[in-house]
C-alpha positions as YAML, in Angstrom:
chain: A
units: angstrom
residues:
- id: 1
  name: UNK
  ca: [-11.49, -46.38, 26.84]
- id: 2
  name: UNK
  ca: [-9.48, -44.56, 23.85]
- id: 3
  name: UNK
  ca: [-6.14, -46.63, 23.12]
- id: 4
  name: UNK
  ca: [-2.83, -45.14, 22.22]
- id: 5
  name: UNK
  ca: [-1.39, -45.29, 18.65]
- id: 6
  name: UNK
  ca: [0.67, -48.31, 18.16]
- id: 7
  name: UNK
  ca: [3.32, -49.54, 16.19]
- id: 8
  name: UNK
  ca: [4.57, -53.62, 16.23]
- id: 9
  name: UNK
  ca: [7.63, -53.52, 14.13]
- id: 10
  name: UNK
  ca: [8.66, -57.93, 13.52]
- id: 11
  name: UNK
  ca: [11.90, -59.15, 11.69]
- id: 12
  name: UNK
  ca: [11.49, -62.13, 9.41]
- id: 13
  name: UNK
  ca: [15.08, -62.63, 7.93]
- id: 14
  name: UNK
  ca: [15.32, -60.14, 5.25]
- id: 15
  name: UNK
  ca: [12.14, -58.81, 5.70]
- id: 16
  name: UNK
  ca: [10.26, -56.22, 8.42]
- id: 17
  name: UNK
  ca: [6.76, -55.92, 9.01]
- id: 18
  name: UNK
  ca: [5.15, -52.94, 10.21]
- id: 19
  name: UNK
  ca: [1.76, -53.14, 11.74]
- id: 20
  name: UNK
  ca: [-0.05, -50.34, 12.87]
- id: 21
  name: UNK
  ca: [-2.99, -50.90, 15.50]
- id: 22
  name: UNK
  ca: [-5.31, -48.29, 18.10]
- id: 23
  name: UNK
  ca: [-6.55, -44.82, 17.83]
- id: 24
  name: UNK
  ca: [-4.08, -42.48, 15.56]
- id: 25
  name: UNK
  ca: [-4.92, -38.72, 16.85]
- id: 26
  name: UNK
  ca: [-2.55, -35.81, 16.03]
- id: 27
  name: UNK
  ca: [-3.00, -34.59, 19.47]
- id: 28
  name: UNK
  ca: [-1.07, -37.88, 20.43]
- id: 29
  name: UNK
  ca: [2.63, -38.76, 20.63]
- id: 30
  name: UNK
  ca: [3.37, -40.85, 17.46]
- id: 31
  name: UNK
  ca: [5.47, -44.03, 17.97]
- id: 32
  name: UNK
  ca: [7.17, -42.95, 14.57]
- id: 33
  name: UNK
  ca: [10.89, -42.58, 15.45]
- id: 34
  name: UNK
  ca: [11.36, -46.48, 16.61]
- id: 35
  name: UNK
  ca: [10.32, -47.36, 13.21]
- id: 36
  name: UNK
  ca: [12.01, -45.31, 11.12]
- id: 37
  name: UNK
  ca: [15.43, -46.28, 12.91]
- id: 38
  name: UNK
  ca: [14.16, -50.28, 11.81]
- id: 39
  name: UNK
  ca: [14.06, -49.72, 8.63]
- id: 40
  name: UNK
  ca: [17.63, -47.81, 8.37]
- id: 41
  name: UNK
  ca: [18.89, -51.57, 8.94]
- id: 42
  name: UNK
  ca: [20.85, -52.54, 5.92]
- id: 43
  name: UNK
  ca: [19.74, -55.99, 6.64]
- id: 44
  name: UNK
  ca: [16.52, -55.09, 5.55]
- id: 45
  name: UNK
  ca: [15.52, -55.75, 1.77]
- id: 46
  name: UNK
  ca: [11.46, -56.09, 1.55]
- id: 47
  name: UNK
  ca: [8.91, -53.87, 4.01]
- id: 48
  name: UNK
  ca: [5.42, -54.97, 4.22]
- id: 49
  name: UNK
  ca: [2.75, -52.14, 6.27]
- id: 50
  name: UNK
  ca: [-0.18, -53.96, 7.92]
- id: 51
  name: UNK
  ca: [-2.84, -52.78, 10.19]
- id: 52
  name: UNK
  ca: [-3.98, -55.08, 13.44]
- id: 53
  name: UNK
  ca: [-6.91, -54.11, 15.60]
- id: 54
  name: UNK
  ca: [-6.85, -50.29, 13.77]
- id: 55
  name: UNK
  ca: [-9.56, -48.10, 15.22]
- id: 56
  name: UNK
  ca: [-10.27, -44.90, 14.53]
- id: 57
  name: UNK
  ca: [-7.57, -42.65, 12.61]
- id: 58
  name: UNK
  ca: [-6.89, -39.32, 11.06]
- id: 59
  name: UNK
  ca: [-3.94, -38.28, 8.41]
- id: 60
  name: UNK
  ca: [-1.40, -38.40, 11.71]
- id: 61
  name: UNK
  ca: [-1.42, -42.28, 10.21]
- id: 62
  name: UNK
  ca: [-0.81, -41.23, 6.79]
- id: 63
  name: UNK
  ca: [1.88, -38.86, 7.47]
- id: 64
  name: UNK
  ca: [3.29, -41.69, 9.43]
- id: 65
  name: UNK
  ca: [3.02, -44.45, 6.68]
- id: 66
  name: UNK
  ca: [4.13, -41.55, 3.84]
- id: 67
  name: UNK
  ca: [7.74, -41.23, 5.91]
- id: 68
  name: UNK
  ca: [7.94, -45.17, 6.82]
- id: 69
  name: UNK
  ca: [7.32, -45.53, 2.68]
- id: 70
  name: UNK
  ca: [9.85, -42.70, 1.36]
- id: 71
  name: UNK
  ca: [12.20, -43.78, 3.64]
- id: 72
  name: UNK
  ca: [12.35, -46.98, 2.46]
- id: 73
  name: UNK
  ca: [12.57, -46.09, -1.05]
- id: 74
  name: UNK
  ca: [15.51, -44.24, -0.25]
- id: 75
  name: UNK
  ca: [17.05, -46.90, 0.44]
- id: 76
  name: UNK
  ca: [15.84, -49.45, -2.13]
- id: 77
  name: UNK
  ca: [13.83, -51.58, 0.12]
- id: 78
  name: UNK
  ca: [10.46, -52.82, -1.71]
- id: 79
  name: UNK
  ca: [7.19, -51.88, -0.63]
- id: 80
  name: UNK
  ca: [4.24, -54.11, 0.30]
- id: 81
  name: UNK
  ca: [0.90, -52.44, 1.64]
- id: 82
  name: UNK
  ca: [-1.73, -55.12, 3.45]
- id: 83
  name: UNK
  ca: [-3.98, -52.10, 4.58]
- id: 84
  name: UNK
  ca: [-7.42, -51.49, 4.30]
- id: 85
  name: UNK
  ca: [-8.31, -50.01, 1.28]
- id: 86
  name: UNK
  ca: [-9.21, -46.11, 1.77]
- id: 87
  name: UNK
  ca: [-5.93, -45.84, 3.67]
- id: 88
  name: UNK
  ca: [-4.02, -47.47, 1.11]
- id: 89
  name: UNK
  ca: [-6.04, -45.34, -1.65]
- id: 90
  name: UNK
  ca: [-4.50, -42.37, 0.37]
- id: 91
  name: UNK
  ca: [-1.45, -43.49, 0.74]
- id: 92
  name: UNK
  ca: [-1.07, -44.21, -3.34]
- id: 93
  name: UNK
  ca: [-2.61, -40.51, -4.02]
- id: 94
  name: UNK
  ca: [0.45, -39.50, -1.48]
- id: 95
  name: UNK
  ca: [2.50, -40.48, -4.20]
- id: 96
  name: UNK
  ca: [0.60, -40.20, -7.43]
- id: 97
  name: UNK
  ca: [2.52, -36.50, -8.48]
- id: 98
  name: UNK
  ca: [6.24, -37.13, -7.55]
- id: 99
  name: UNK
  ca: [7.96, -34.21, -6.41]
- id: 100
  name: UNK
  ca: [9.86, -31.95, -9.32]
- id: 101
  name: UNK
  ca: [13.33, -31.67, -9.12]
- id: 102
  name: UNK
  ca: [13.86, -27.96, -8.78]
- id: 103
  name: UNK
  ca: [10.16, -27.20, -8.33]
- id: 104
  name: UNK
  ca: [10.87, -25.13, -4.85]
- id: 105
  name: UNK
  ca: [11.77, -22.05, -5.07]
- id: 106
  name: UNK
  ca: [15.61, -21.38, -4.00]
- id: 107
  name: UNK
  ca: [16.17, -19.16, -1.59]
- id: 108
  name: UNK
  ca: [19.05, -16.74, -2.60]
- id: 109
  name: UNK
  ca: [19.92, -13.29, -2.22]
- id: 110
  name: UNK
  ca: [21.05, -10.89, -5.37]
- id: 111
  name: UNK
  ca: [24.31, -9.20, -5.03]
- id: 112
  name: UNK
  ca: [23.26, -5.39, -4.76]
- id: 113
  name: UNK
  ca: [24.09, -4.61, -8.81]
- id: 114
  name: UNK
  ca: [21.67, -7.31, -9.34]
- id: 115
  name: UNK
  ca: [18.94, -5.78, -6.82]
- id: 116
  name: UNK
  ca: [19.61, -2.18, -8.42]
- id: 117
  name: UNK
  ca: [19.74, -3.38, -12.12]
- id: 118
  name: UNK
  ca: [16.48, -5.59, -11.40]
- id: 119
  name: UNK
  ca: [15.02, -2.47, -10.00]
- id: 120
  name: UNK
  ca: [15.74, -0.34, -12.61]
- id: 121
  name: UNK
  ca: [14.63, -2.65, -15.37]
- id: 122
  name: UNK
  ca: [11.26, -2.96, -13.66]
- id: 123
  name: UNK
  ca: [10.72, 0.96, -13.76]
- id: 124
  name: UNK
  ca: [10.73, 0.92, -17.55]
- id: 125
  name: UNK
  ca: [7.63, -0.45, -17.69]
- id: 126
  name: UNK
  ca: [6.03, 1.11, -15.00]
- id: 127
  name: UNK
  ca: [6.64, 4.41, -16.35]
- id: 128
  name: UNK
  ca: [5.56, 3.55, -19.29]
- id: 129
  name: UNK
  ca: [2.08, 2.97, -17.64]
- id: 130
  name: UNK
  ca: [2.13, 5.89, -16.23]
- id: 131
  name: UNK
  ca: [2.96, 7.98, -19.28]
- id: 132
  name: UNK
  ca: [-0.02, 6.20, -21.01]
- id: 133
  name: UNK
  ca: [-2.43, 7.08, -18.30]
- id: 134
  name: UNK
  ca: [-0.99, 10.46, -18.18]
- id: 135
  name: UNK
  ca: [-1.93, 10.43, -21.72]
- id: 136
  name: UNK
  ca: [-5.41, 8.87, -21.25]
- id: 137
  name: UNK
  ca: [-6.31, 12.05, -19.31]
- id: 138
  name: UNK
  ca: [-4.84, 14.57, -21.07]
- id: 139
  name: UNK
  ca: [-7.49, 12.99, -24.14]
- id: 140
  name: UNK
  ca: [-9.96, 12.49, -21.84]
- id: 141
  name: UNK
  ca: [-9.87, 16.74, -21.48]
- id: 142
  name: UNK
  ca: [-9.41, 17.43, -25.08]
- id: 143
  name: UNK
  ca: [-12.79, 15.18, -25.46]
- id: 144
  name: UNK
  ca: [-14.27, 17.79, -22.38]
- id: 145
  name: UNK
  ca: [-13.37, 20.67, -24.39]
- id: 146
  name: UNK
  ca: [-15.24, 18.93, -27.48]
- id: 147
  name: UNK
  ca: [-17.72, 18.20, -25.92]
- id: 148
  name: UNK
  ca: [-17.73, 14.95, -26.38]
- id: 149
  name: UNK
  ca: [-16.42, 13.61, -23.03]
- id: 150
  name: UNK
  ca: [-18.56, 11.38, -20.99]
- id: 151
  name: UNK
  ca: [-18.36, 13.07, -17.87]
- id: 152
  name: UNK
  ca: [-21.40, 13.98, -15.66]
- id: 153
  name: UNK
  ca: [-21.47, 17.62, -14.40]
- id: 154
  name: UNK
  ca: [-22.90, 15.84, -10.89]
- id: 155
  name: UNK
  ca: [-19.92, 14.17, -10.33]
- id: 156
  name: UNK
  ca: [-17.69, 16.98, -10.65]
- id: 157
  name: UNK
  ca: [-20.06, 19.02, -8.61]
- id: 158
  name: UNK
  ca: [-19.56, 16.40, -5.76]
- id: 159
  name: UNK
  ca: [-16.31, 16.13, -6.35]
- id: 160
  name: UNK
  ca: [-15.36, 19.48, -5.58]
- id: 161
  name: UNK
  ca: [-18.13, 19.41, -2.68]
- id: 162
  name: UNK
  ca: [-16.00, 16.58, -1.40]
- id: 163
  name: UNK
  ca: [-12.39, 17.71, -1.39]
- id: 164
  name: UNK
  ca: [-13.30, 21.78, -1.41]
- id: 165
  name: UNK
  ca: [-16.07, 22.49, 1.14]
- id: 166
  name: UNK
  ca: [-15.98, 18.96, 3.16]
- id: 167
  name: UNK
  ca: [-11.87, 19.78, 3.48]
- id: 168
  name: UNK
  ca: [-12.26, 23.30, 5.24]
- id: 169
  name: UNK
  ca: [-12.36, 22.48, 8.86]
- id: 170
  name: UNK
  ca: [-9.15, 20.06, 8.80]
- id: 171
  name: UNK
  ca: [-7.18, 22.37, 6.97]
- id: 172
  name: UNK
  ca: [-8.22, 25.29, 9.23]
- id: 173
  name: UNK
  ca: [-7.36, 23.86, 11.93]
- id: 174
  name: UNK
  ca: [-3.70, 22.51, 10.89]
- id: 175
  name: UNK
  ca: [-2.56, 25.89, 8.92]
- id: 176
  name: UNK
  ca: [-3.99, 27.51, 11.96]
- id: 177
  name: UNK
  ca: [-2.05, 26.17, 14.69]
- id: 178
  name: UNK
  ca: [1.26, 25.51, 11.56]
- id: 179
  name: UNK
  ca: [1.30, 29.81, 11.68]
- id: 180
  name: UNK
  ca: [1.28, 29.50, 15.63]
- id: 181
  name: UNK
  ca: [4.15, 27.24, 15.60]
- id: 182
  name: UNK
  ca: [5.74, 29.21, 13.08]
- id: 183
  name: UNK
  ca: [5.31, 32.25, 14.86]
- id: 184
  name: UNK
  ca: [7.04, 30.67, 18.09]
- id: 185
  name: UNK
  ca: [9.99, 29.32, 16.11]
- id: 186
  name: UNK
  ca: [10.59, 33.04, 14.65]
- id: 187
  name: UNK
  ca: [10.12, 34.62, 17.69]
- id: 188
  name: UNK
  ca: [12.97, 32.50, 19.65]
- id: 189
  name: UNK
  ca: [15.61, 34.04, 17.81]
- id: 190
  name: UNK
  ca: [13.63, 37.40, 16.64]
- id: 191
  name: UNK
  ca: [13.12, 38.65, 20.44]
- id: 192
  name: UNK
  ca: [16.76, 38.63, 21.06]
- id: 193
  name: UNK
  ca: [17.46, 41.48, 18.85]
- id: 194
  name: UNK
  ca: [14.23, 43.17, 19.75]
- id: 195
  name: UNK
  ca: [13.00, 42.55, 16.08]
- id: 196
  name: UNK
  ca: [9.25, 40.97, 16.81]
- id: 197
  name: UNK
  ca: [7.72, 42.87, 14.71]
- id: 198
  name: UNK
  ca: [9.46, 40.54, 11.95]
- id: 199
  name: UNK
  ca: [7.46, 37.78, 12.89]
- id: 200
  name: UNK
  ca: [4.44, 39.33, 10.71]
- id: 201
  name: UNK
  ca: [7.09, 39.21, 7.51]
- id: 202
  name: UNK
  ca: [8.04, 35.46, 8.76]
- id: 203
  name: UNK
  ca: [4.67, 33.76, 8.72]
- id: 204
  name: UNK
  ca: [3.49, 35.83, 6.15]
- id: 205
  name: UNK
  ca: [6.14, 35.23, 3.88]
- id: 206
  name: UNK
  ca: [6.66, 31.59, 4.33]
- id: 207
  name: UNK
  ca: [2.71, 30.89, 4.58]
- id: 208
  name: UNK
  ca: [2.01, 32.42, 1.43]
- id: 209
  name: UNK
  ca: [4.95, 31.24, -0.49]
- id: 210
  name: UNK
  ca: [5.31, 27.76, 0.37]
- id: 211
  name: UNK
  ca: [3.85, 26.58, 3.30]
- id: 212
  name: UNK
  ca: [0.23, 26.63, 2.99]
- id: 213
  name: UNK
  ca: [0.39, 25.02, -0.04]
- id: 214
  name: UNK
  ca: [2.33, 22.02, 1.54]
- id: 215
  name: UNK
  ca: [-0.18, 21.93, 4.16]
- id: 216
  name: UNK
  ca: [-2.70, 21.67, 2.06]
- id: 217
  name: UNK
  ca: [-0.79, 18.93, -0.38]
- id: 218
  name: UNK
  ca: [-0.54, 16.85, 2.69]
- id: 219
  name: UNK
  ca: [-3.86, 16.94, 4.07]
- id: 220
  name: UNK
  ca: [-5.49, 16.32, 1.08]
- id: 221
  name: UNK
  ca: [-3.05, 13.17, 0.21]
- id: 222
  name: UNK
  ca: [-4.25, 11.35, 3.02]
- id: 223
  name: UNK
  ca: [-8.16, 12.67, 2.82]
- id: 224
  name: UNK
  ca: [-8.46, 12.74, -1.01]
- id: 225
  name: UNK
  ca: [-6.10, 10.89, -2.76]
- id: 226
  name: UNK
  ca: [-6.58, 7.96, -0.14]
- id: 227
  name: UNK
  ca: [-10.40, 8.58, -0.74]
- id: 228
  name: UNK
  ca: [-10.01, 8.51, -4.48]
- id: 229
  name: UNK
  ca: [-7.87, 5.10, -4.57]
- id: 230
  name: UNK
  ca: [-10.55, 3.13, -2.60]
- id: 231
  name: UNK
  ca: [-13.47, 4.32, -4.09]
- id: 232
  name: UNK
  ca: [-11.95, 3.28, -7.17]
- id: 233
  name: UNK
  ca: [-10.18, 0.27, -6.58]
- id: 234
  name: UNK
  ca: [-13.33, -0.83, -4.75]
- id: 235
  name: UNK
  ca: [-15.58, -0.24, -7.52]
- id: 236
  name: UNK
  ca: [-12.25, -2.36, -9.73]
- id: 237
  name: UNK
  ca: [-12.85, -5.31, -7.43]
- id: 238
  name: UNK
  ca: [-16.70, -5.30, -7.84]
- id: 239
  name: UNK
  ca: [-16.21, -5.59, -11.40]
- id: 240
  name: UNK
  ca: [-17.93, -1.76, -11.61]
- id: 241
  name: UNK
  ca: [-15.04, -0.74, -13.36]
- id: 242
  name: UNK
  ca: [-15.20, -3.38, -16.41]
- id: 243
  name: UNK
  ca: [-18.69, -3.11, -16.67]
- id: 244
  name: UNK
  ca: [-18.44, 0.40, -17.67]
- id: 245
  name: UNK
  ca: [-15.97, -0.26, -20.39]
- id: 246
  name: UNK
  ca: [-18.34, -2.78, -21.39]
- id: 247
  name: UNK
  ca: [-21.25, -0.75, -21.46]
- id: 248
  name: UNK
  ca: [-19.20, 1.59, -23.91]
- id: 249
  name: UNK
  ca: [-18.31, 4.07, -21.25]
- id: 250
  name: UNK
  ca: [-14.54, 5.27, -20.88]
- id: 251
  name: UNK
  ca: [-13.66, 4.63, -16.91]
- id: 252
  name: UNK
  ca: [-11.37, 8.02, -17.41]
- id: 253
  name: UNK
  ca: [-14.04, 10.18, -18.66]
- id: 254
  name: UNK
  ca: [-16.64, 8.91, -15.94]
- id: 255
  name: UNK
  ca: [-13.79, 8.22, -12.74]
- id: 256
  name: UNK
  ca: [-11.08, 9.94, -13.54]
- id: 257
  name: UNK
  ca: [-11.62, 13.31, -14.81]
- id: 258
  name: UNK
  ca: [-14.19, 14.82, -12.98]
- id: 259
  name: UNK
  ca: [-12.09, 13.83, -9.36]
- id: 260
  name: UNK
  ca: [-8.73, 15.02, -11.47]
- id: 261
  name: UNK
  ca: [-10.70, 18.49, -12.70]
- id: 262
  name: UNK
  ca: [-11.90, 19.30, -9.08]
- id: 263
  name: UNK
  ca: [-8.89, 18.75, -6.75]
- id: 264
  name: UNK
  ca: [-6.93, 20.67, -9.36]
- id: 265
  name: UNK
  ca: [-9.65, 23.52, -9.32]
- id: 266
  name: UNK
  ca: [-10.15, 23.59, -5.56]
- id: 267
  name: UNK
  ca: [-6.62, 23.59, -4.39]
- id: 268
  name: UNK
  ca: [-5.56, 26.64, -5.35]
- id: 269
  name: UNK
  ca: [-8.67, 28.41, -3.14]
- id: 270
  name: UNK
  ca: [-7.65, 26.12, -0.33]
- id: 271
  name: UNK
  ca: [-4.30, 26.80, -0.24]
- id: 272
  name: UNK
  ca: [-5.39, 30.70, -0.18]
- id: 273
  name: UNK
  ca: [-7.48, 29.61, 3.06]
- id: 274
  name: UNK
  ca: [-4.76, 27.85, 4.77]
- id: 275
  name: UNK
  ca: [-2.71, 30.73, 3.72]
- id: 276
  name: UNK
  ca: [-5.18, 33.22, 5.38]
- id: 277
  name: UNK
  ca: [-5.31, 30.86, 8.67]
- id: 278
  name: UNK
  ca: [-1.77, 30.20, 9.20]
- id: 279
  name: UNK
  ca: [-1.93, 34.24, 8.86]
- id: 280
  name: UNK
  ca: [-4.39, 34.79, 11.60]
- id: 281
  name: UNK
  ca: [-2.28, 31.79, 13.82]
- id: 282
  name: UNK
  ca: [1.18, 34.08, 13.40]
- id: 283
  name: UNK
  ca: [-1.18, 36.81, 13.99]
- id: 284
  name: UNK
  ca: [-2.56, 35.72, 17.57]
- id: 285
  name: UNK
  ca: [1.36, 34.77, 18.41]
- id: 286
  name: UNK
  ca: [2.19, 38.33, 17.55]
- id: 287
  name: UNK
  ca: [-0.95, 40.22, 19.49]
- id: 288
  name: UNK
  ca: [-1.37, 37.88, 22.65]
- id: 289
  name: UNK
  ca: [2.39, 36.75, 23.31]
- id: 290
  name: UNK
  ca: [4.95, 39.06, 21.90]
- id: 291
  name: UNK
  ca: [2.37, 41.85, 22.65]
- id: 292
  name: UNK
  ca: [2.61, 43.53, 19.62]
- id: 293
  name: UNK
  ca: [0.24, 46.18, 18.01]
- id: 294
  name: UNK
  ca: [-2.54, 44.95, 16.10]
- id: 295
  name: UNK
  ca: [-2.62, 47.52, 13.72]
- id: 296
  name: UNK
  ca: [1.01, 47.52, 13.91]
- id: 297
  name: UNK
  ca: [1.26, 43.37, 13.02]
- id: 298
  name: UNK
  ca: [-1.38, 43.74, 9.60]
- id: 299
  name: UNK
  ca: [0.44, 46.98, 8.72]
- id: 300
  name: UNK
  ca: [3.97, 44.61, 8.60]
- id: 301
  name: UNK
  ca: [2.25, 41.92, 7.01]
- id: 302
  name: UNK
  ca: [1.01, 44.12, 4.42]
- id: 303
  name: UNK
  ca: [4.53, 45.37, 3.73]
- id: 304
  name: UNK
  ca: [6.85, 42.51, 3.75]
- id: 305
  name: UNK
  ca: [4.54, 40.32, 2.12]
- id: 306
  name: UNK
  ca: [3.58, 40.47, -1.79]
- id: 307
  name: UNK
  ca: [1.38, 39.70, -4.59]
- id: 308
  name: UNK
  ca: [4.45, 37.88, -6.54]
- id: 309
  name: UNK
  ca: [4.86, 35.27, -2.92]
- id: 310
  name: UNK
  ca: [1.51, 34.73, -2.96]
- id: 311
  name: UNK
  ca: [1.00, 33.58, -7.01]
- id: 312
  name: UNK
  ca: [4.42, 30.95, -6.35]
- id: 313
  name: UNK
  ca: [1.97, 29.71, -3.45]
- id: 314
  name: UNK
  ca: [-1.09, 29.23, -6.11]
- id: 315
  name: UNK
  ca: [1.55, 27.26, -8.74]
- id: 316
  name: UNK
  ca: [2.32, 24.94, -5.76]
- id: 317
  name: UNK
  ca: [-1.09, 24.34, -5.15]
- id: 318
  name: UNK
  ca: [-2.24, 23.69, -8.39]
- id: 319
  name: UNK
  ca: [0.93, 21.34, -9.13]
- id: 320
  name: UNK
  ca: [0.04, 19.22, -5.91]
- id: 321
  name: UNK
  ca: [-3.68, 19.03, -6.52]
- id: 322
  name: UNK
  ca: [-2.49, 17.68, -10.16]
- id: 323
  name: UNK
  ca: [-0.13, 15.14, -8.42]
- id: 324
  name: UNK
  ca: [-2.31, 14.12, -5.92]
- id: 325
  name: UNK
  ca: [-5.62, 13.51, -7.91]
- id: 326
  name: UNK
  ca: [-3.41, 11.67, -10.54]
- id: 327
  name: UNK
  ca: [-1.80, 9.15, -7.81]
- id: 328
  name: UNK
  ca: [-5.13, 8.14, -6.26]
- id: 329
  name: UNK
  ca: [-7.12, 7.74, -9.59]
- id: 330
  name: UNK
  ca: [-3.99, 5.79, -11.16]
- id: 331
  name: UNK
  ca: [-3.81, 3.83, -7.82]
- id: 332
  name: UNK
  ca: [-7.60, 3.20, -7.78]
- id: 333
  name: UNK
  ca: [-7.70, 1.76, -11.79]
- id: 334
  name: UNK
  ca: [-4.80, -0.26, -11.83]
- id: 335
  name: UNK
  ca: [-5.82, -2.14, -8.64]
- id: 336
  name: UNK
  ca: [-6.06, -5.72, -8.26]
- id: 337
  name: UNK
  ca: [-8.97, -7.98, -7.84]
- id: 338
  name: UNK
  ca: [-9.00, -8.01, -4.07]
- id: 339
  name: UNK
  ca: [-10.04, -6.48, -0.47]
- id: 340
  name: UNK
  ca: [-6.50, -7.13, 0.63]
- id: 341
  name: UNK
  ca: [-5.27, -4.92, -3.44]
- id: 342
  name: UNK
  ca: [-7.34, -1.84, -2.11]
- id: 343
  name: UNK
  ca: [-5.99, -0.90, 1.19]
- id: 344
  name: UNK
  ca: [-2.42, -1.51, -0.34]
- id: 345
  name: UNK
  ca: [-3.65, 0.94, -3.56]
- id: 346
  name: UNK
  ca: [-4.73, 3.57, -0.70]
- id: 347
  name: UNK
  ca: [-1.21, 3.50, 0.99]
- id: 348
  name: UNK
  ca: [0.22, 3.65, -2.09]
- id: 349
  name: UNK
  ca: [-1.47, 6.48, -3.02]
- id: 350
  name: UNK
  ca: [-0.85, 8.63, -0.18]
- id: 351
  name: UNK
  ca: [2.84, 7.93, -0.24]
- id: 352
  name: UNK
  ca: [3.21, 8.31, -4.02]
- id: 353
  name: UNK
  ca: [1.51, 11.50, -3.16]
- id: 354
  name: UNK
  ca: [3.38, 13.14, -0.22]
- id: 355
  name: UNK
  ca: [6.91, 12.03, -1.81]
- id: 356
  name: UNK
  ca: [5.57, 13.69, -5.31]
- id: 357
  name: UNK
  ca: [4.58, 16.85, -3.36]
- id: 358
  name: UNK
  ca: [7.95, 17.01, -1.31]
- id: 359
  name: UNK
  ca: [10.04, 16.16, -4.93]
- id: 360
  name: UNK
  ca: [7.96, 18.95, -7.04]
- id: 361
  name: UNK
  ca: [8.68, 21.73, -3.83]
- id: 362
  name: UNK
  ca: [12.25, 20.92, -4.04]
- id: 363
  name: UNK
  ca: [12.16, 21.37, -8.21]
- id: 364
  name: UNK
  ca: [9.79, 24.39, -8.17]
- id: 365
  name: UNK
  ca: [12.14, 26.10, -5.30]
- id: 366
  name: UNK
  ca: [15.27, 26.03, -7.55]
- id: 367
  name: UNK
  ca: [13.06, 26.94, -10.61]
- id: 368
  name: UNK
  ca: [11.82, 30.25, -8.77]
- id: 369
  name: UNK
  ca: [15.40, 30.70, -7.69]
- id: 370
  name: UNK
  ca: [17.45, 30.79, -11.04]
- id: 371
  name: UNK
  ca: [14.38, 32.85, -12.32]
- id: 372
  name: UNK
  ca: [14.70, 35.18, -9.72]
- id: 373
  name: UNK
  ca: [11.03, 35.45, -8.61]
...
């Protein structure tokens, strides 16, 4: 029959004597508050920690003995251990490293100056990072043009496999039904007047200028750039990375650039597909609901619609397929040694990238504006 944890606790003038005794269990209520209110008598000068009929224990005992012991030396009463000796080995180790005054941490809050200036001061740096890998590439494809780069021609061939053809269905798909709903938006207002026909200018216009290229920014951020920081920060945490630096090989010329070369190449031909599909989507709006004439619809498209809203659309592109291969790569080869380092790398990347593609929209919109194109 398992006994319960006990505690004796014995006055002997001056002195109390502790002795401990049964089966010590964490899953057991511990005798421990009795004690401790014992030895807060200020009658008591000398404690001495024994152990009667002591079966089995665990470190419930020595958690108890620790707080019996540094309460006592809290209040200046001597110590005197008559235990067996692996529990009293224990119980010494429990005090071998004294605690360091102002070790813990201190848990205080920075006025807001202090969280902005902190912030601030710990961009510096970071930008400074990223102006040197900025710079590492922009080498890297000087070296390309040498022909000295140590790029392989497969990779960029996959590459652009990967994030050109492999991309074609998703982004079909979303500029397609992005023309519908911009179609249905134009028409609410455009029917009133009788003016349908000026849904063909709407989609066209805005598809070709601006949107398709923001459709296609944000679908590749979370299918590319995501793609690009795990592959790479995975192949960081195997140690893949360093090995190729060791082997003499420059991780930018054999990562980086190839990925960087074909999302920049192959976003300016998607965006011209998700500009022809959010076309067709306004188109089917136009035809099937506002029952306009087919002929009638292209004909409009043709005429509000030019060559000069359609380049602006292939500058966005390009731009965002530079932004977004650059955060995933960057993310990917400045990621930390763990599983845990790569999924937060991947998140990083695709925000970095959709807040670079909205902030380079916004500055290319008032560019195009004050030059009037």
């Amino acid at each position: 029959m398992e006994s319960s944890p006990q505690v004796a606790v014995l006055y002997q003038g001056a002195s109390l004597r502790v002795s401990v005794g049964g089966q010590w269990r964490m899953d057991r209520a511990l005798p421990v508050d009795q004690a401790l209110e014992d030895i807060a008598d200020t009658h008591v000068r000398e404690l001495y920690l024994e152990a009667k009929n002591l079966d089995s224990w665990d470190t419930s005992l020595l958690v108890f003995l620790v707080r019996l012991i540094r309460t006592a030396q809290t209040r200046d009463i001597a110590v005197n251990m008559e235990l067996p000796d692996g529990l009293k080995h224990l119980v010494r180790m429990a005090f071998a490293v004294p605690a360091q005054v102002g070790a813990a941490r201190a848990s205080t809050r920075d006025s807001l100056f202090s969280a902005v200036g902190g912030a601030a001061l710990a961009l510096i740096p970071r930008l400074t990072l990223f102006l040197c890998f900025i710079g590492e590439i922009v080498t890297s494809f000087r070296r390309l043009l040498s022909g000295r780069a140590q790029m392989r021609i497969q990779d960029f061939v996959d590459a652009v496999y990967e994030c050109g053809v492999c991309s074609l269905p998703i982004i079909a798909l979303t500029s397609l039904l992005f023309g519908l709903i911009l179609a249905f938006v134009g028409a609410i207002q455009l029917t009133r007047f009788g003016a349908q026909i000026y849904v063909a200018g709407l989609v066209g216009i805005g598809m070709l200028r601006v949107m398709g290229a923001v459709m296609v920014g944000v679908v590749m951020s979370g299918r590319v750039g995501a793609a690009y920081a795990a592959l790479i920060g995975a192949m960081r945490v195997n140690e893949e990375v360093d090995a190729l630096s060791v082997a003499g090989i420059s991780p930018i010329d054999f990562l980086v650039l190839p990925r960087v070369l074909a999302l920049t190449l192959m976003t300016p031909f998607l965006t011209l597909y998700a500009d022809l599909m959010g076309i067709c989507g306004g188109y089917f709006v136009g035809v099937v609901i506002l029952d306009l004439n087919p002929l009638e619809y292209v004909t409009a498209t043709a005429q509000m619609t030019s060559f000069r809203h359609m380049f602006i659309g292939l500058v966005y592109g390009t731009v965002f397929g530079v932004i977004i291969s650059v955060a995933g790569c960057r993310q990917g080869i400045f990621c930390a040694g763990s599983a845990q380092a790569v999924g937060q790398a991947t998140t990083k990347a695709v925000v970095q990238s959709i807040v670079g593609i909205i902030v380079a929209t916004a500055l290319l919109t008032v560019i195009f504006n004050v030059l009037d194109v």
